[in-house]
C-alpha positions as CSV (number, residue, x, y, z in Angstrom):
1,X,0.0,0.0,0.0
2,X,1.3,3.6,-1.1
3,X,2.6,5.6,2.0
4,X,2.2,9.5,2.0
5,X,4.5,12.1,4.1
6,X,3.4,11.9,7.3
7,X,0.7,14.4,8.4
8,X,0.6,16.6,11.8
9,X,-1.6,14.3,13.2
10,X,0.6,11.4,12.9
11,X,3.8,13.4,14.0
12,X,1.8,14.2,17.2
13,X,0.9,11.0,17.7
14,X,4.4,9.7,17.1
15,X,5.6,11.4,20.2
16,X,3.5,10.3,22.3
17,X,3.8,6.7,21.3
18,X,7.2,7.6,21.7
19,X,6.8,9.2,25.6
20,X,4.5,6.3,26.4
21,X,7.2,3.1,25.2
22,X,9.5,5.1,27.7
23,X,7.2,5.8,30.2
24,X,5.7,2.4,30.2
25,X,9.4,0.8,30.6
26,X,9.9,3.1,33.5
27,X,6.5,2.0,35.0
28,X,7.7,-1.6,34.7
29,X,11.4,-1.3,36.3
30,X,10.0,0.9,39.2
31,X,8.0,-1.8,40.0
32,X,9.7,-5.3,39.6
33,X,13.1,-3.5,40.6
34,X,12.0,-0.7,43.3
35,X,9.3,-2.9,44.6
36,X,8.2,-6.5,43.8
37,X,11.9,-7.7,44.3
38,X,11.9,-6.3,47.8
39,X,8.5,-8.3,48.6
40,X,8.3,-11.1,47.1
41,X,10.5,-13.8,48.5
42,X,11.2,-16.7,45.8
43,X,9.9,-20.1,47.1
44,X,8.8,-18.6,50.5
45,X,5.4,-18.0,51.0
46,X,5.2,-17.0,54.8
47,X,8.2,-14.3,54.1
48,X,6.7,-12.8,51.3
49,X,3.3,-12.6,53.0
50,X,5.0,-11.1,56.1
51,X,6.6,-8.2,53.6
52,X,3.7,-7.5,52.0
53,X,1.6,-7.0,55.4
54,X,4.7,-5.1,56.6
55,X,5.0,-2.9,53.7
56,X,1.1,-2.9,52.3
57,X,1.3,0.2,51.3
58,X,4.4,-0.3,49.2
59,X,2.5,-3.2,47.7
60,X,-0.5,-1.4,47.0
61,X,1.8,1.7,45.0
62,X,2.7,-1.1,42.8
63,X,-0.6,-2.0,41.7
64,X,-1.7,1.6,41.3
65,X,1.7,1.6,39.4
66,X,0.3,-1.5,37.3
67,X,-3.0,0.2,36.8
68,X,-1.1,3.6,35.2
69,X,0.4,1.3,33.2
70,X,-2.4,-0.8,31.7
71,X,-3.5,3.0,31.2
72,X,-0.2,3.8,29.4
73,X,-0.6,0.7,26.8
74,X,-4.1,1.9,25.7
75,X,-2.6,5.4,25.0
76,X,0.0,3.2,23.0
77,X,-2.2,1.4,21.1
78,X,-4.5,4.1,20.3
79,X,-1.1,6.5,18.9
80,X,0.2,3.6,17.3
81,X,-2.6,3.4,15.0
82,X,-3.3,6.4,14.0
83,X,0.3,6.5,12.7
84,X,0.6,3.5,11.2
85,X,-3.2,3.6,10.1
86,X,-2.4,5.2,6.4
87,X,0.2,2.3,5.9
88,X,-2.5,-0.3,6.0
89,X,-5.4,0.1,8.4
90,X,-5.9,-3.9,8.9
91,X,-2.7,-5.0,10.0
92,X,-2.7,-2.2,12.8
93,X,-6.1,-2.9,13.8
94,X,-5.3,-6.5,14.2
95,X,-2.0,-5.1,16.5
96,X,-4.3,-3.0,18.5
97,X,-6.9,-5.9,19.2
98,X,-3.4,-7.6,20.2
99,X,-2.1,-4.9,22.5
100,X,-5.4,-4.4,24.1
101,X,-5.3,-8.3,25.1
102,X,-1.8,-8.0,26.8
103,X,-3.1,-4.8,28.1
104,X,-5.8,-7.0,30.2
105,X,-4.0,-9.9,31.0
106,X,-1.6,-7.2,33.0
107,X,-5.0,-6.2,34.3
108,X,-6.2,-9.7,35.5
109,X,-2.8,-9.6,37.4
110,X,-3.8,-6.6,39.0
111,X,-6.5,-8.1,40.2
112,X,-4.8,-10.9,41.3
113,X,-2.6,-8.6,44.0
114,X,-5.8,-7.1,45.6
115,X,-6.9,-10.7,46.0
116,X,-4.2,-11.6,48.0
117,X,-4.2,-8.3,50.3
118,X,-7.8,-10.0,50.8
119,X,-6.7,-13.2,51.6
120,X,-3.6,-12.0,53.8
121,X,-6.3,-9.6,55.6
122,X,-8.6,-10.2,58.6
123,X,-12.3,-10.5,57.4
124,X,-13.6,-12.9,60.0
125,X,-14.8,-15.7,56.8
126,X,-10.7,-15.8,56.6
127,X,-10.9,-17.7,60.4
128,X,-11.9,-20.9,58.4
129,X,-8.5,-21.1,56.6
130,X,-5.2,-21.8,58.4
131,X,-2.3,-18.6,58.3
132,X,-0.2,-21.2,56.0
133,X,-2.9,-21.8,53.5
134,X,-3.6,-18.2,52.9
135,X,-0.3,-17.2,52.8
136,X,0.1,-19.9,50.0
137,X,-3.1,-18.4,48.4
138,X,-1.8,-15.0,48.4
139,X,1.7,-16.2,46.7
140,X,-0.5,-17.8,44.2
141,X,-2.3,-14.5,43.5
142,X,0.4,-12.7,43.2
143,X,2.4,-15.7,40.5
144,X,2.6,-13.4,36.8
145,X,0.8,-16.7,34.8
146,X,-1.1,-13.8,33.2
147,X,1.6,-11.9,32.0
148,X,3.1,-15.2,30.2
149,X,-0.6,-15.8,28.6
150,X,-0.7,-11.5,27.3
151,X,3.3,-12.1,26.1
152,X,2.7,-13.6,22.6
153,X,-0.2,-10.8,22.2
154,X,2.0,-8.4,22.6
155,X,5.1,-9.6,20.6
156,X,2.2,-10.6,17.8
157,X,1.7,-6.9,18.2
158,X,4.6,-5.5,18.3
159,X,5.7,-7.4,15.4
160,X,3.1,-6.4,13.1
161,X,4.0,-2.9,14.1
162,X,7.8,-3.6,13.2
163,X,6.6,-4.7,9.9
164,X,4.6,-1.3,9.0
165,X,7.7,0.8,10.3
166,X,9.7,-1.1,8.4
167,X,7.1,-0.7,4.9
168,X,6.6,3.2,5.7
169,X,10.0,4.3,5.7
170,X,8.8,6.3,9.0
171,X,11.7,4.8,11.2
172,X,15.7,3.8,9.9
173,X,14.8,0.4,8.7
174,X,17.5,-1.6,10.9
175,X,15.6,-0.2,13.7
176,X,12.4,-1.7,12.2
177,X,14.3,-4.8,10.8
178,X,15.3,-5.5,14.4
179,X,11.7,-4.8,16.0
180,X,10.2,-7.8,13.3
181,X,13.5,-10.4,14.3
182,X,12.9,-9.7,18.8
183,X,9.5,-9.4,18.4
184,X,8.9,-12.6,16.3
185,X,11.8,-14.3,18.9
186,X,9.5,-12.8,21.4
187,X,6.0,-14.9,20.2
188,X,8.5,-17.9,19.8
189,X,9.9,-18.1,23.0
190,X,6.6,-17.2,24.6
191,X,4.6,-20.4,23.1
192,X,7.3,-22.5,24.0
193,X,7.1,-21.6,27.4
194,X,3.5,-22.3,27.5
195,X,4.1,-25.7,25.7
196,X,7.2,-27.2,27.8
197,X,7.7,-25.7,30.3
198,X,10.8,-26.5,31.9
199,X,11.8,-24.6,28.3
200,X,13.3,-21.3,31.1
201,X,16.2,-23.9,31.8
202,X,17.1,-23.4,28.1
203,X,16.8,-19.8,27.8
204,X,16.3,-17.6,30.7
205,X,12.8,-16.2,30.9
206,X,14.3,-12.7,31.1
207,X,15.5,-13.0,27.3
208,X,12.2,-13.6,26.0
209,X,10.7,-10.4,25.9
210,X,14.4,-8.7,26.8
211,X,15.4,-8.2,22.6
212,X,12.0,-6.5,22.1
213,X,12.2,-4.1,25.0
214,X,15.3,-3.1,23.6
215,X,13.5,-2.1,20.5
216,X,10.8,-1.0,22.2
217,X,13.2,1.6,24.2
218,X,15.3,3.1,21.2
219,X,11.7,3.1,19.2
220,X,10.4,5.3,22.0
221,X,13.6,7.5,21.8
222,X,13.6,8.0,17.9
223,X,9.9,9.1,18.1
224,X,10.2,11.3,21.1
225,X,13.5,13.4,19.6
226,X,13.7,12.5,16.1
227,X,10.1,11.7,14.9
228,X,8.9,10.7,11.8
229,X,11.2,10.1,8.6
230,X,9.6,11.6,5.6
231,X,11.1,8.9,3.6
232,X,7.7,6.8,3.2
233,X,6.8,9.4,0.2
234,X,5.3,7.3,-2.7
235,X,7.9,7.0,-6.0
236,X,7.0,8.6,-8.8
237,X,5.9,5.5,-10.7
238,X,2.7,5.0,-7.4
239,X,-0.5,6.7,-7.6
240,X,0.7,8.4,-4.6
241,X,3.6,9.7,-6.5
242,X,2.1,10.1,-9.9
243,X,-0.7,12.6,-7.6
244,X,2.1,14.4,-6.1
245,X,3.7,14.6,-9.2
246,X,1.3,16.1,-11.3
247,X,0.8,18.7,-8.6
248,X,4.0,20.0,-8.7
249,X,3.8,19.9,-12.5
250,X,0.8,22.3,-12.3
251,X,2.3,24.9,-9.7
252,X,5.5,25.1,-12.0
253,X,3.1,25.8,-15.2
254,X,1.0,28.2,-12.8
255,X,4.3,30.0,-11.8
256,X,5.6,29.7,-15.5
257,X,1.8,31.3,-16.8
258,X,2.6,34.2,-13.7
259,X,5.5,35.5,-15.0
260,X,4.2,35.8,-18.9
């Protein structure tokens, strides 16, 4: 499909796709880095129920934080496609419907963490339960199965995308060429997980998605200080061009006819 020089609208929304791939990133680090690894105790389901009661508060700025960020990927979705739209509107759509599903798994495991503040709190039903089973409940809640289920949305998404930079010109195409190769590695490694799963011993789960957030983070960085390339203008030989063309044509034979 012919691509056109891209318009205001799609310059504006570059940059904030661009603020919200870095924003979202800095959501994500402030939370598993600043607070989850400081709670959650691997294998130890009385500790990590002890630091969450200890430091509830703490715990419940990370799922605000999670919330923002579920937030954040709708802005995403929605500025993606409006500049990728013109490229080819049904691809895009398909990658928002995709980002939108990763968007709500990250949702379901927001929901997750309030359930186990319920189950680690002291509503009188709770009295039936023994402190070690709901301390193992609330572990459970808090386990990122969701995340694992929204991954392959969001590298199907994210590798769509790649593809469309890569068509428009709009972005240097080893950026974009990179973005289709860790986002497709991305979708890969997150179906194998699902399938065998005892496939982490093989790669570390922290290089499934790590090649695409990589992307993801210089992507953000070109569209917030460089924006859009205007290198997706149609050849002369594309109805695009041939349009633009012609146009020219006539304002040199209008500014040829003014000076008779």
């Amino acid at each position: 499909m012919t691509t056109s020089i891209p318009d205001a609208s799609q310059r504006n929304a570059a940059r904030v796709a661009g603020f919200s791939f870095l924003f979202a990133m800095a959501i994500v680090v402030l939370a598993n880095c600043g607070i989850d690894f400081r709670l959650v105790v691997p294998g130890n389901a009385v500790d990590t129920a002890r630091n969450i009661m200890a430091h509830e508060t703490l715990f419940r700025l990370n799922i605000a934080g999670n919330l923002i960020y579920v937030m954040n990927v709708v802005v995403l979705l929605a500025a993606l496609y409006v500049v990728l739209k013109p490229v080819n509107r049904n691809p895009v759509l398909v990658a928002a419907c995709c980002r939108l599903v990763y968007a709500l798994m990250w949702g379901v495991t927001t929901f997750n963490m309030l359930g186990a503040l319920r189950l680690l709190g002291d509503a009188a039903y709770l009295s039936v339960f023994e402190a070690g089973q709901l301390q193992a409940l609330a572990r459970l809640h808090i386990a990122i199965d969701a995340y694992y289920i929204g991954l392959p949305f969001w590298g199907v998404a994210s590798t769509v995308c790649s593809y469309l930079w890569l068509k428009s010109g709009y972005v240097p195409s080893v950026l974009a060429a990179f973005g289709v190769i860790s986002s497709a590695w991305c979708v890969i490694c997150a179906f194998a997980f699902i399938v065998f799963p005892h496939f982490e011993t093989t790669v570390n789960a922290y290089w499934f998605d790590m090649p695409m957030v990589i992307f993801e983070m210089a992507l953000g960085l070109w569209l917030l200080f460089k924006g859009l390339s205007p290198s997706g203008l149609a050849g002369p030989d594309e109805p695009g061009g041939r349009a633009q063309a012609g146009a020219a044509g006539e304002g040199v034979a209008a500014d040829r006819l003014a000076r008779r």
